[in-house]
Backbone as CSV, one residue per row, in Angstrom:
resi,resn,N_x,N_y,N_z,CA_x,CA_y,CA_z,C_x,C_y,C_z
1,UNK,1.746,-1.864,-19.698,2.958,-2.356,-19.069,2.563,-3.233,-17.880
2,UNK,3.061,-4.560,-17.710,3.104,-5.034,-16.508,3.507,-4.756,-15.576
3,UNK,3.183,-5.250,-14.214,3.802,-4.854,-13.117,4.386,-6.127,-12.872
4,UNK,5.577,-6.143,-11.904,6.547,-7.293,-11.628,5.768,-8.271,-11.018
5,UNK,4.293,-7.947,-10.334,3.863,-9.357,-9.945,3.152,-9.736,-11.237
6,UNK,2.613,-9.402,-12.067,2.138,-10.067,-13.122,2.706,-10.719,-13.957
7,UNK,3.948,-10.013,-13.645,4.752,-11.351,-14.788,5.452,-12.241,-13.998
8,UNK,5.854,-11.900,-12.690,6.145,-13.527,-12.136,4.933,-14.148,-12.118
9,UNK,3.672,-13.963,-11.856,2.284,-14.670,-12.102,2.598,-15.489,-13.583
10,UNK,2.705,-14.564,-14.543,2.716,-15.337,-15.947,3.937,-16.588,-15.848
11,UNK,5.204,-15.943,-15.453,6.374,-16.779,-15.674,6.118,-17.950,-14.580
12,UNK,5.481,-18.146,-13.725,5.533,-19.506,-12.576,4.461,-20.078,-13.400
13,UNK,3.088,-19.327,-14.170,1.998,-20.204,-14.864,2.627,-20.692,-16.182
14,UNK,3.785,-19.918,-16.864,3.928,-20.707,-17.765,5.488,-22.198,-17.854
15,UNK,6.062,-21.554,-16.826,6.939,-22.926,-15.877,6.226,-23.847,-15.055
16,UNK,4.876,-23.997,-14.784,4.195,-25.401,-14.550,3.692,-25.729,-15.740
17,UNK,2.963,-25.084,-16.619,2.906,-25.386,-17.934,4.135,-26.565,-18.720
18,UNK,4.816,-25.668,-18.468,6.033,-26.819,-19.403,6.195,-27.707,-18.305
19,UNK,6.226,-27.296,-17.103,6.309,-28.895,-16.258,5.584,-30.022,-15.980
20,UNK,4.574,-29.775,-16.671,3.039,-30.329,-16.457,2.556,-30.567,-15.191
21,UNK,2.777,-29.819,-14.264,1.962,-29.507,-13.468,1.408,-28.206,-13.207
22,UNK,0.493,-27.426,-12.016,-0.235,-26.799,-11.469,0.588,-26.118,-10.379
23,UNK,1.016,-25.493,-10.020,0.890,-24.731,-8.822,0.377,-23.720,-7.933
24,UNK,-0.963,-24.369,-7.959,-2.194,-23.622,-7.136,-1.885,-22.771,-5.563
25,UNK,-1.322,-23.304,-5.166,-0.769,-22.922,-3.727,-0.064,-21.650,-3.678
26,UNK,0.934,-21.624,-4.974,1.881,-20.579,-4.856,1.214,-20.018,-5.414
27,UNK,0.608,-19.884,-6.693,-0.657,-18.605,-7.064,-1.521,-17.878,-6.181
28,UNK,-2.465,-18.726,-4.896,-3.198,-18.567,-4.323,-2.327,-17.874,-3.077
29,UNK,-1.210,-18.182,-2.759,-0.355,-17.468,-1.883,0.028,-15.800,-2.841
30,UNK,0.967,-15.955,-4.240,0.843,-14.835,-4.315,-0.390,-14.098,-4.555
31,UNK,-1.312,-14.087,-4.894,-2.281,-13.351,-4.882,-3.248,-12.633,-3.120
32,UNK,-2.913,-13.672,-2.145,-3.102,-13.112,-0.879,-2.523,-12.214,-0.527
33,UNK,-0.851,-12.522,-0.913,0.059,-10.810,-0.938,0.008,-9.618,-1.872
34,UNK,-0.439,-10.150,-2.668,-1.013,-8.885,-3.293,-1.859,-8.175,-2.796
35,UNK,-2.806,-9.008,-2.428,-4.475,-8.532,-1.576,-3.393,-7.406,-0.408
36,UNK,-2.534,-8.309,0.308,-2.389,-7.111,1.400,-1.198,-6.298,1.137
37,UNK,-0.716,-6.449,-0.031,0.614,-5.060,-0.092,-0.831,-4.103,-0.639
38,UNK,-1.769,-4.410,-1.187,-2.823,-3.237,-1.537,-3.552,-2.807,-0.125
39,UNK,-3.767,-3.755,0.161,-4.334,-3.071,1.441,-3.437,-2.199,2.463
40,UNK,-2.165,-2.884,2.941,-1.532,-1.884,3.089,-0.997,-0.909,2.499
41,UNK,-0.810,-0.558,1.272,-0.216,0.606,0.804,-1.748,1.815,1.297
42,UNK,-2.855,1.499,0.945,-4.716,1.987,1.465,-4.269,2.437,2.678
43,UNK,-3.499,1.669,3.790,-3.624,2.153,5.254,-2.331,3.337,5.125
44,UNK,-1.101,3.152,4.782,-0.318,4.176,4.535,-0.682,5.219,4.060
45,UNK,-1.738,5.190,2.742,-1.840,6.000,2.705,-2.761,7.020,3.044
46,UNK,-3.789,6.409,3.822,-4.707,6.974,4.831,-4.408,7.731,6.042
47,UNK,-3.400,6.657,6.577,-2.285,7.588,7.349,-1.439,8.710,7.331
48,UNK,-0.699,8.507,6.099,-0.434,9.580,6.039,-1.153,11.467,5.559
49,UNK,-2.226,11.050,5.342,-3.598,11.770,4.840,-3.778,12.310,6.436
50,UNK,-3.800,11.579,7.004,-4.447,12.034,8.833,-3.339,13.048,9.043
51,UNK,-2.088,12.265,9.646,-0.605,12.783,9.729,-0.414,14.105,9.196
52,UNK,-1.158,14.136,8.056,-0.942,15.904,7.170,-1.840,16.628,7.523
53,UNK,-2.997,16.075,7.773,-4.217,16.985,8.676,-3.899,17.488,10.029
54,UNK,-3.765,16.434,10.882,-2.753,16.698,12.186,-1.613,18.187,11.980
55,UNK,-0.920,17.782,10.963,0.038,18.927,11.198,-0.906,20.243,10.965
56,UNK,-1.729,20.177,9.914,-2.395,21.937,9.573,-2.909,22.016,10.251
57,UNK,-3.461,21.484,11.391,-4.494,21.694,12.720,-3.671,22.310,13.461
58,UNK,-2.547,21.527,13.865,-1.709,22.057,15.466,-1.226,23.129,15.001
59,UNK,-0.525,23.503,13.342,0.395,24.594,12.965,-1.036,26.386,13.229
60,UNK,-2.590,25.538,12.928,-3.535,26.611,13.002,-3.283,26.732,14.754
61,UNK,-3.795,25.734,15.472,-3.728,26.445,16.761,-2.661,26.598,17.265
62,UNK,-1.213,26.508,16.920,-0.198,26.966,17.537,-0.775,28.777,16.819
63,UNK,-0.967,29.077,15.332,-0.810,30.338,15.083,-2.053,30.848,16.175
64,UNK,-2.945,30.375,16.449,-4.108,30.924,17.300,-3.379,31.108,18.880
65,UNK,-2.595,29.943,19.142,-1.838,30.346,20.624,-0.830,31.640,20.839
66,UNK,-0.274,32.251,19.180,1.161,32.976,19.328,0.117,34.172,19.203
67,UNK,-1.066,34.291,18.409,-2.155,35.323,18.203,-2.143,36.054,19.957
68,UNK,-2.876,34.690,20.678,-3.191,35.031,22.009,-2.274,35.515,22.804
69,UNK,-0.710,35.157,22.657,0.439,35.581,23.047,0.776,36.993,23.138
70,UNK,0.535,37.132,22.064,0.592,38.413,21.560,-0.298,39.646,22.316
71,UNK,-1.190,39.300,22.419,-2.218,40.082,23.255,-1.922,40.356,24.612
């Protein structure tokens, strides 16, 4: 199955096709956004990887603070 940028990729390569021209620019543009919706989706989801670590850390030393409480 394609994904929606591959087939606007196909459908703009095969509408310069019938137009007889090239449109290098807009290829070379979408493909830079591709480069960074991948790269950013990588940082999201790295982030949110930290973000979930963060929480099981503080939820351990909050239980280690209510431990000490307790005492």
């Amino acid at each position: 199955m394609k994904t929606p940028a591959e087939q606007v990729r196909e459908s703009l390569e095969a509408l310069s096709r019938s137009a007889g021209y090239a449109a290098l620019e807009v290829l070379e543009y979408i493909e830079k956004l591709e480069e960074e919706n991948a790269r950013l989706t990588q940082s999201v989801k790295k982030l949110k990887l930290e973000a979930a670590r963060r929480t099981a850390s503080s939820d351990n030393m909050n239980s280690r603070l209510k431990d000490a409480l307790r005492e």
